[in-house]
C-alpha positions in Angstrom: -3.0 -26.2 -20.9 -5.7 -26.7 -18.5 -8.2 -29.4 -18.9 -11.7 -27.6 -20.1 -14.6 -28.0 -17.2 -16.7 -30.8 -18.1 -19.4 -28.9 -19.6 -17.2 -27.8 -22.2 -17.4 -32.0 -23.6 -21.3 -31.5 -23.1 -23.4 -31.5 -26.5 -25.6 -28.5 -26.9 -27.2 -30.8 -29.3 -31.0 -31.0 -29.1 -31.7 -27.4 -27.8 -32.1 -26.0 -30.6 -35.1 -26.7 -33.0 -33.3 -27.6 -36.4 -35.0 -28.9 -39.3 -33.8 -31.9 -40.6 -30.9 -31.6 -43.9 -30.3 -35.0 -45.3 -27.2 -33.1 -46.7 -24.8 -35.5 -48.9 -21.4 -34.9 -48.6 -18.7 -33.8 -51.6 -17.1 -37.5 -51.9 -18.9 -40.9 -52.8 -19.9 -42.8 -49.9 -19.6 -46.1 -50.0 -21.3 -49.4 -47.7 -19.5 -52.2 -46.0 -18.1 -51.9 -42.3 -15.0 -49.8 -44.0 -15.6 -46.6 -42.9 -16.3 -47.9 -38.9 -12.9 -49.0 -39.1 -11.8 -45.7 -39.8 -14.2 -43.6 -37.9 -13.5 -45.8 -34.7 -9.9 -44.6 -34.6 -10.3 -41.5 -35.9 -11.9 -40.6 -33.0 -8.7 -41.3 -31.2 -6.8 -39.4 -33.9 -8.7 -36.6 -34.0 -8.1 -36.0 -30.6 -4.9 -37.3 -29.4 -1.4 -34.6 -28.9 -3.2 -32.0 -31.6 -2.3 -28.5 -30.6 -4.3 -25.2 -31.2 -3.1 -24.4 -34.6 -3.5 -28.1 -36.3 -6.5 -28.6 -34.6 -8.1 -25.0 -35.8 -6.9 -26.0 -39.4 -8.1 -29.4 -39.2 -11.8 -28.2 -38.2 -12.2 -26.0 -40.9 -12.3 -29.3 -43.4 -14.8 -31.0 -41.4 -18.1 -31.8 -43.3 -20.8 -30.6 -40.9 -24.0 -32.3 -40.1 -27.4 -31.5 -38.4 -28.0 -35.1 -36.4 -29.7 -33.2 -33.4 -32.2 -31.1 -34.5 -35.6 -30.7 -33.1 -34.9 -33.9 -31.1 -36.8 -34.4 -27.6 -37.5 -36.8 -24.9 -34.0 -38.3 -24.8 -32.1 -40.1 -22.5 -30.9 -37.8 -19.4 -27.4 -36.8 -19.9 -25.3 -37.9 -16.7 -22.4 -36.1 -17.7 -20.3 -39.4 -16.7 -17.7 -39.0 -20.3 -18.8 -38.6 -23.7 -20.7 -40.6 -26.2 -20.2 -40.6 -30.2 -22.2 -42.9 -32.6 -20.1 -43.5 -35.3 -22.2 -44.7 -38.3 -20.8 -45.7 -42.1 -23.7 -45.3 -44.5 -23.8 -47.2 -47.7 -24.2 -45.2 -50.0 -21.9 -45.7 -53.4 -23.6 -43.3 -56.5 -20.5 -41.2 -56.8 -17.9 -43.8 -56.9 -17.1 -44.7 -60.9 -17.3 -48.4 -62.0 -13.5 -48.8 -62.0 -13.4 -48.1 -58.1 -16.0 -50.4 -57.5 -14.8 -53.2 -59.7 -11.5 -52.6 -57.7 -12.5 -52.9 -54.7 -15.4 -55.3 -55.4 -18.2 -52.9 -54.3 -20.6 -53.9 -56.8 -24.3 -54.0 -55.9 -26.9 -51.0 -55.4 -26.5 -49.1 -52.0 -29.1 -49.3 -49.8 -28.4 -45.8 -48.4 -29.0 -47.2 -44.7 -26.2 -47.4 -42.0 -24.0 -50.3 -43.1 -22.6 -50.1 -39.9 -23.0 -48.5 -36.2 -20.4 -48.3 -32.8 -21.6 -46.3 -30.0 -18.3 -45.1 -28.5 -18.0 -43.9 -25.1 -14.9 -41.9 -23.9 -14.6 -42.2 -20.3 -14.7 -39.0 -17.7 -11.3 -39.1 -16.9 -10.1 -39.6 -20.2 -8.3 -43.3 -19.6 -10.7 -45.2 -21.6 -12.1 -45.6 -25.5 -15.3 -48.2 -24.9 -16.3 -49.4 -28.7 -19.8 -51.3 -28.6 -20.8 -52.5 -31.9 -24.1 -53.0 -32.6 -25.3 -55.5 -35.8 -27.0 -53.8 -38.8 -30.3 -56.0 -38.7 -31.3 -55.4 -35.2 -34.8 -55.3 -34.2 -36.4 -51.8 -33.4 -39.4 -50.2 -33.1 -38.6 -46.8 -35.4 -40.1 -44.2 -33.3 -42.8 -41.9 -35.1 -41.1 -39.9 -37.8 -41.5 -38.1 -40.7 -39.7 -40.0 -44.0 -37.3 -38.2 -45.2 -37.4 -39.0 -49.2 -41.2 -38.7 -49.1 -41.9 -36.3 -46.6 -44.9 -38.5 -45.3 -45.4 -38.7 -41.4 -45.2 -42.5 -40.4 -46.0 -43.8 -37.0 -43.5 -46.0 -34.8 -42.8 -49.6 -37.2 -41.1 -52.2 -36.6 -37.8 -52.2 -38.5 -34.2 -53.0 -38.5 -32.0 -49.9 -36.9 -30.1 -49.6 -40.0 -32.9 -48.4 -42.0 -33.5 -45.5 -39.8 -31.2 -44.2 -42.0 -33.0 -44.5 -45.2 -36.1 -43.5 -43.2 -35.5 -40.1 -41.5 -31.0 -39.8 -41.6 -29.1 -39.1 -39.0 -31.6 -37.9 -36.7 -34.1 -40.5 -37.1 -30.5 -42.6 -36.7 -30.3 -41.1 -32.6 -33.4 -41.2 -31.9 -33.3 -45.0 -32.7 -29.9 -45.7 -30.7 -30.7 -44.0 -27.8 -34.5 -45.5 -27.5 -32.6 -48.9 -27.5 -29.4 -48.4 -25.6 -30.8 -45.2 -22.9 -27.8 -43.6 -23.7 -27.3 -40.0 -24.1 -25.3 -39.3 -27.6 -23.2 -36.2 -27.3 -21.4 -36.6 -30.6 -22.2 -38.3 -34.3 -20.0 -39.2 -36.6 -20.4 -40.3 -40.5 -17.7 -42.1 -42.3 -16.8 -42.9 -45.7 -14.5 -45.0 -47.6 -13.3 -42.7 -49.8 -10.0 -42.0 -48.1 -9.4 -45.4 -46.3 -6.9 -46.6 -48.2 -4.4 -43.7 -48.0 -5.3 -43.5 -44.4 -3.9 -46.6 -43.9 -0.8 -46.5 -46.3 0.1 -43.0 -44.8 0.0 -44.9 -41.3 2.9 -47.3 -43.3 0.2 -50.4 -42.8 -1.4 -52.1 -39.7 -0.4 -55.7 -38.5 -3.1 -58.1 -38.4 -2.5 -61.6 -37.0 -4.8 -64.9 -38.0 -3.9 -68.7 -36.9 -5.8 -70.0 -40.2 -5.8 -68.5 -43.4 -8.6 -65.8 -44.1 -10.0 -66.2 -47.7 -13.1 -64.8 -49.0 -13.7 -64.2 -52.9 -16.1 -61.5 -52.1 -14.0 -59.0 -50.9 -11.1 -60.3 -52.7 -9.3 -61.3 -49.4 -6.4 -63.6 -48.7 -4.5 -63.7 -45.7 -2.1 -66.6 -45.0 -2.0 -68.0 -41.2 0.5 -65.9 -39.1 0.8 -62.3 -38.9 0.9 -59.8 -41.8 0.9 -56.0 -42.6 -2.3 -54.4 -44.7 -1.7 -51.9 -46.8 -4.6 -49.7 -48.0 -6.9 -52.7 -50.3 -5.6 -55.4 -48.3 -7.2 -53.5 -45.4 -10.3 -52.8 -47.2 -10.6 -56.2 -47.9 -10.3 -57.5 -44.4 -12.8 -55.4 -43.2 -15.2 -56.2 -45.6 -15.1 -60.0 -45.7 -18.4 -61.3 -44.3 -17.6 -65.1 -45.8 -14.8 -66.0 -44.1 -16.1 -67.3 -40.4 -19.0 -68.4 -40.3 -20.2 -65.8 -38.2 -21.7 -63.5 -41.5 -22.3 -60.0 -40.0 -21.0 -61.1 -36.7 -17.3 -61.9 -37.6 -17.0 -58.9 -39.4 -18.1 -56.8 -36.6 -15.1 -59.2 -34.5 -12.7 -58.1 -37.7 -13.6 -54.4 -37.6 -12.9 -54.0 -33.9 -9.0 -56.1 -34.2 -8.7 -53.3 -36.8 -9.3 -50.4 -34.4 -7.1 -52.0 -32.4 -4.2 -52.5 -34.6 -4.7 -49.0 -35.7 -4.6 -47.5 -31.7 -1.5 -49.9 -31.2 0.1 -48.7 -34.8 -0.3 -45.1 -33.5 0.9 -45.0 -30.2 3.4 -47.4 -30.5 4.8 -46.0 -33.3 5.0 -42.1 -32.3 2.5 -41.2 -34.8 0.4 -39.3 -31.9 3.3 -37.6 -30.6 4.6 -36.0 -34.4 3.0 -33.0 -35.3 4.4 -33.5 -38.9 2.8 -37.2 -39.1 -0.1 -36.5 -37.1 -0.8 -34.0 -39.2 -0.9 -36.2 -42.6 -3.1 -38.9 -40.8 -5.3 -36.3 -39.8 -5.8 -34.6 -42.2 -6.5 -37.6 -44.6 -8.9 -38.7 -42.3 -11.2 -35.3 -42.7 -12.1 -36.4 -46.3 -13.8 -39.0 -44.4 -15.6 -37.9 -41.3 -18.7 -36.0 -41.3 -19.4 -34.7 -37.8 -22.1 -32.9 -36.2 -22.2 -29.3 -35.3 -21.1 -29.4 -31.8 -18.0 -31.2 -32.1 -15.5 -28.7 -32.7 -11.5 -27.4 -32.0 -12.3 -26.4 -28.4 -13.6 -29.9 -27.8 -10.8 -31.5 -29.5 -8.2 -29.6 -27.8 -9.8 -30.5 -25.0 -10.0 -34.0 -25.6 -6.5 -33.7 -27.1 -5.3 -32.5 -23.7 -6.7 -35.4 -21.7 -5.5 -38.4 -23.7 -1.8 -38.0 -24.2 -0.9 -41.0 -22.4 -3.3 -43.3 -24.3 -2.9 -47.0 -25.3 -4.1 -50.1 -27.0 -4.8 -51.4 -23.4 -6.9 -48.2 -23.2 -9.4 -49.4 -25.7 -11.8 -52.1 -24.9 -14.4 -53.7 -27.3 -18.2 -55.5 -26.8 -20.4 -56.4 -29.0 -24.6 -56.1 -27.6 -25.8 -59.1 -26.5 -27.9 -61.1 -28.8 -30.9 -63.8 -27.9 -31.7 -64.6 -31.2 -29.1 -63.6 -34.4 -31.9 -64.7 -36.7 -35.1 -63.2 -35.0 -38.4 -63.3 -37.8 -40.8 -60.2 -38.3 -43.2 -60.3 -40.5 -43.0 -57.4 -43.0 -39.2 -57.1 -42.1 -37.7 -60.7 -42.4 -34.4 -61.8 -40.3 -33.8 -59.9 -37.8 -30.7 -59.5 -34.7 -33.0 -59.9 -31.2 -30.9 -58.6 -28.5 -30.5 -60.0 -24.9 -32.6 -57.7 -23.3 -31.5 -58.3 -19.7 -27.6 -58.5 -20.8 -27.9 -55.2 -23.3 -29.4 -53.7 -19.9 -26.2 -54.0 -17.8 -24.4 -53.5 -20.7 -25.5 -49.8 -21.4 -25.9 -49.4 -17.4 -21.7 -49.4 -17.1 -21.8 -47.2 -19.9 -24.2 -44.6 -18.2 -22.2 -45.1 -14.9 -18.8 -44.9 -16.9 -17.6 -48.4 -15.6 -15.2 -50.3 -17.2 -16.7 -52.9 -19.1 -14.0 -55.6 -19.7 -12.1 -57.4 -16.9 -15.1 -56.9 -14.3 -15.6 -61.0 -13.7 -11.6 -60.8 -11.9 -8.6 -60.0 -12.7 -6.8 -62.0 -15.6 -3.3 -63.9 -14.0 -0.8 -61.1 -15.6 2.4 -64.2 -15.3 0.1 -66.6 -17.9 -0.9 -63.6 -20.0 -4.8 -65.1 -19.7 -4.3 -68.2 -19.8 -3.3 -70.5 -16.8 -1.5 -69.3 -13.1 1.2 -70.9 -12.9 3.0 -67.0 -12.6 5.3 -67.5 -15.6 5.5 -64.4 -17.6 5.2 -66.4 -20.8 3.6 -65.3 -24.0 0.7 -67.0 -24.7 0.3 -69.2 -27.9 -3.1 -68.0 -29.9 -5.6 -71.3 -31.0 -8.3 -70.5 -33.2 -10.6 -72.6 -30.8 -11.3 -71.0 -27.2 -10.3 -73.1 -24.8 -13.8 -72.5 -23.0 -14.9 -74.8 -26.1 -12.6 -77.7 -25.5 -13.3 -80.4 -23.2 -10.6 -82.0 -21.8 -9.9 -85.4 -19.3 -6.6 -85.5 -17.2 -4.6 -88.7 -16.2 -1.1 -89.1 -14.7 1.3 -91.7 -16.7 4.1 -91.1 -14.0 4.9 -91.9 -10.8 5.3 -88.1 -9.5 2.2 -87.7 -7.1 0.0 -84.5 -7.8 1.0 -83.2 -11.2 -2.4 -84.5 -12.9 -4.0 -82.0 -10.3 -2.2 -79.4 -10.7 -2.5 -79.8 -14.5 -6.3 -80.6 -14.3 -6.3 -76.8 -12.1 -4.2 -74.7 -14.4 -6.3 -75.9 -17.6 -9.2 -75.0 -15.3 -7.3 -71.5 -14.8 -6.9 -71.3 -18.9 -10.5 -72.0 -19.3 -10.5 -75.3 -20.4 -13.0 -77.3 -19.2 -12.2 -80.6 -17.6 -13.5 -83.6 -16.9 -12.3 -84.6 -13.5 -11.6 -85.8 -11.3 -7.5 -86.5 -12.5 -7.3 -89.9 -12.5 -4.1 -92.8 -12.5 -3.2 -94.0 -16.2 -2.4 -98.2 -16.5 0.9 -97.3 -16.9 3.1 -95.3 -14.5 6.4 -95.1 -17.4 5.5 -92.7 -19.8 7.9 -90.7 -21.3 6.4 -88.3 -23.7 3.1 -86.7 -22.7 0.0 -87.9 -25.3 -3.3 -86.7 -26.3 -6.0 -88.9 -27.2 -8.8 -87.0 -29.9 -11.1 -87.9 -32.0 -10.6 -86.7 -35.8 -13.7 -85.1 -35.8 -12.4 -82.5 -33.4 -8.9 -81.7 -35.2 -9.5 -78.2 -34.6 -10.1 -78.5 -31.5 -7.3 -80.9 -30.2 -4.9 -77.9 -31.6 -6.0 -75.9 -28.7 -4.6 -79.0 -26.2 -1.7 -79.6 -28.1 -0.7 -75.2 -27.2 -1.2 -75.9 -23.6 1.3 -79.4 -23.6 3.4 -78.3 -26.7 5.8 -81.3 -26.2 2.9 -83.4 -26.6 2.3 -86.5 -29.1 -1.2 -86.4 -30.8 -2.9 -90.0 -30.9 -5.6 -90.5 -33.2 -8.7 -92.4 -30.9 -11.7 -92.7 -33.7 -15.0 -92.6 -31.9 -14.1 -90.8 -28.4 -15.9 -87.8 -29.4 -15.3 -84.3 -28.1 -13.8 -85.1 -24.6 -9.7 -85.3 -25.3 -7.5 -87.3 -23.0 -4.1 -86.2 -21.8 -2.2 -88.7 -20.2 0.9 -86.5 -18.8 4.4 -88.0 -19.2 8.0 -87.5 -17.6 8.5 -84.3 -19.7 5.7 -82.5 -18.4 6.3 -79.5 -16.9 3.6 -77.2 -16.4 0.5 -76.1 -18.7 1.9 -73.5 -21.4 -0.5 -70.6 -21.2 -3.1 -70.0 -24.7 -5.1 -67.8 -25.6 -8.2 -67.5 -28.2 -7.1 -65.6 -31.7 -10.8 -64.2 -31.5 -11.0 -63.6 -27.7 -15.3 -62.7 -28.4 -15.6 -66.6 -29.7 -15.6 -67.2 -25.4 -18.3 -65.3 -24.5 -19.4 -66.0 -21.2 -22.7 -67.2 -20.9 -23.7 -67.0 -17.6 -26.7 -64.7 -16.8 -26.6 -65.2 -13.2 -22.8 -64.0 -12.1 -20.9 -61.4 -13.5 -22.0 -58.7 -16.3 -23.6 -61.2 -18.8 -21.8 -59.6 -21.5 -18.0 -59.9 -22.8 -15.6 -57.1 -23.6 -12.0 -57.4 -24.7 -9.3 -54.8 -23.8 -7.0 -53.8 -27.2 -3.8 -55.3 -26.5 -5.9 -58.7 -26.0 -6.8 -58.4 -29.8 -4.2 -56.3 -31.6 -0.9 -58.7 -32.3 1.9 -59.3 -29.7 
């Protein structure tokens, strides 16, 4: 079948003047970043080797929603791919207590978006580009009318997951797009309520973790290594906000790795390319996606069409940039302050349909991302990034020039080093030994990948910089790379995109 002209992916959205329906849909919705986890890939689901027939059948289940109505001034379309927000709203009155004891939902919703991805599909069809954007960040609401009390309200500052609460989906668009300039063509709402046999239809998704992941709240617990979710295991994991530190932020790291597991778990598994299996996926995915009016079968045909031959490595994942993760308005409390000049290029390459990861140069395909020495070796993951790890070379042999070329490769890997490489006292060493300081045992971890013949030397008192005096077994760096690849964001503002995007085979496992 043909691919359908380009104004067939266009959203008529907006054109006409619908009233705003906060309509609810048939099955409890509940919060957490669950139901971005599913929407994310659903996207790709929806719309990957579906013929006519399934695709006609599959559309009649889909909850419909008005997100467009009566909006105007918006961003100009430019027609360069298509863009979905994907939203999960917390909303949990129709679950019964026993679900939410289960899966450790208790609280009151908030009936605000938990969670929000703006999701661009490129023009040709090649690329999925997930941006997440964090609950609490700061926005002006534009004037609207509230939808519980019907009472016309002027622009306030708020976070962008109350425009929810405030005026639903629409107020919800209007909020994205007078942040990010982007067009939306498509929304998508997500619930919970079929997440777990999502995933257990799929026969579980492969996670991977170089430290154990435990967080009481959620009810996760994850040993180091890799491991298979099934339905609540996967709830779990992409609910757990006290696991990392990183609160909000981590979890919005956790959600996109499941995406990504979930795009590898398909296409490498020939989910996409059986009707039969497709079709149970699918299918169990509609009692979860509410979608707006303009999204229908000709679109996913369409769309079906154009992405046969997609991939993990097709995906690629960014977070918006953030000045300030704990930003204070009064009247509104904590708020996410983005990077204004970084969100700026950010949503630029998504206007312009650019790639966003791999822009700064290419990554040395024989060291998998992590050194050029040209071996095709598989890298070892470190839960410290090597851009964190500072790192002094000296030579204990007698060969000339291997402490340079070992100071350059863990340049390469993106360690940084303290050079110049210098002589050690003695010229005999045998076995190749890092000096650290206990303080930085996580970090030294990280080193000890990149020599893993290495002996580790306890040196109280050094601090962060770790010495690696090479012996007569060393051979070259071994390549690493970081198990959270956005804990290296790049911070430089003055070269390159000032933002950091991951492809999916850089976070999904293997």
């Amino acid at each position: 079948m043909p691919l359908s002209p380009r104004s067939r992916f266009r959203s008529a959205a907006g054109r006409t003047p619908w009233s705003l329906r906060r309509e609810r849909a048939r099955r409890g919705r509940t919060g957490w970043g669950t139901r971005i986890a599913v929407g994310g890939s659903a996207l790709v689901l929806l719309a990957s080797g579906v013929g006519h027939v399934l695709v006609n059948r599959l559309e009649g289940g889909l909850d419909r929603i008005n997100a467009f109505g009566g909006l105007t001034e918006r961003p100009e379309s430019t027609g360069n791919g298509l863009n979905f927000l994907v939203v999960g709203v917390d909303d949990r009155h129709e679950l019964s207590e026993r679900q939410r004891d289960r899966y450790r939902l208790g609280g009151a919703s908030c009936d605000c978006t938990d969670t929000l991805m703006l999701v661009h599909v490129s023009e040709d069809r090649d690329r999925l580009s997930v941006i997440s954007v964090p609950r609490d960040s700061y926005v002006e609401l534009p004037p609207h009318t509230d939808g519980r009390t019907k009472e016309r309200h002027r622009a306030v500052p708020a976070k962008i997951n109350s425009a929810y609460a405030h005026g639903g989906p629409n107020l919800t668009v209007r909020a994205v797009e007078q942040m990010t300039d982007v067009h939306v063509d498509h929304y998508l709402e997500v619930d919970f309520a079929s997440f777990v046999k999502t995933v257990d239809v799929l026969g579980g998704v492969t996670v991977c973790t170089v430290r154990p992941l435990q967080d009481e709240y959620s009810g996760l617990d994850l040993p180091a290594g890799t491991s298979v979710l099934k339905g609540g295991e996967a709830l779990s994991y992409v609910r757990a906000r006290h696991v990392d530190g990183g609160s909000d932020f981590g979890r919005m790291h956790r959600q996109q790795r499941f995406i990504a597991a979930v795009i590898e778990k398909a296409t490498s598994t020939g989910v996409l390319s059986s009707p039969v299996q497709l079709g149970k996926v699918t299918s169990t995915l509609l009692a979860s996606v509410r979608a707006d009016r303009n999204f229908g079968s000709a679109e996913m045909v369409a769309l079906a069409e154009a992405m046969r031959g997609f991939t993990s490595s097709s995906s690629e994942f960014v977070s918006v940039p953030v000045a300030d993760p704990n930003h204070s308005v009064e009247g509104v409390g904590s708020t996410v302050l983005w990077n204004r000049r970084k969100a700026d290029r950010l949503f630029e390459a998504v206007r312009q349909d650019e790639p966003l990861a791999g822009q700064d140069g290419a990554k040395d395909e024989g060291a998998g991302g992590g050194g050029t020495t040209g071996r095709r070796t598989e890298p070892t993951l470190v839960d410290v990034p090597p851009a964190q790890v500072h790192v002094q070379v000296q030579n204990g042999t007698s060969r000339p020039g291997i402490a340079g070329q070992a100071d350059q490769d863990l340049r390469e890997a993106g360690f940084r080093t303290s050079g110049p490489p210098r002589n050690a006292d003695r010229r005999d060493v045998e076995q190749t030994v890092i000096a650290y300081d206990p303080r930085w045992d996580r970090s030294v971890q990280t080193v000890s990948a990149a020599f893993p013949q290495s002996e580790l030397r306890e040196d109280p008192g050094r601090g962060p910089l770790m010495e690696v005096t090479l012996g007569k077994d060393f051979a070259d760096v071994h390549p690493v790379r970081a198990a959270d690849p956005f804990a290296a964001e790049k911070h430089d503002d003055d070269h390159g995109k000032g933002f950091e995007a991951v492809t999916g085979d850089e976070v999904a496992c293997g």
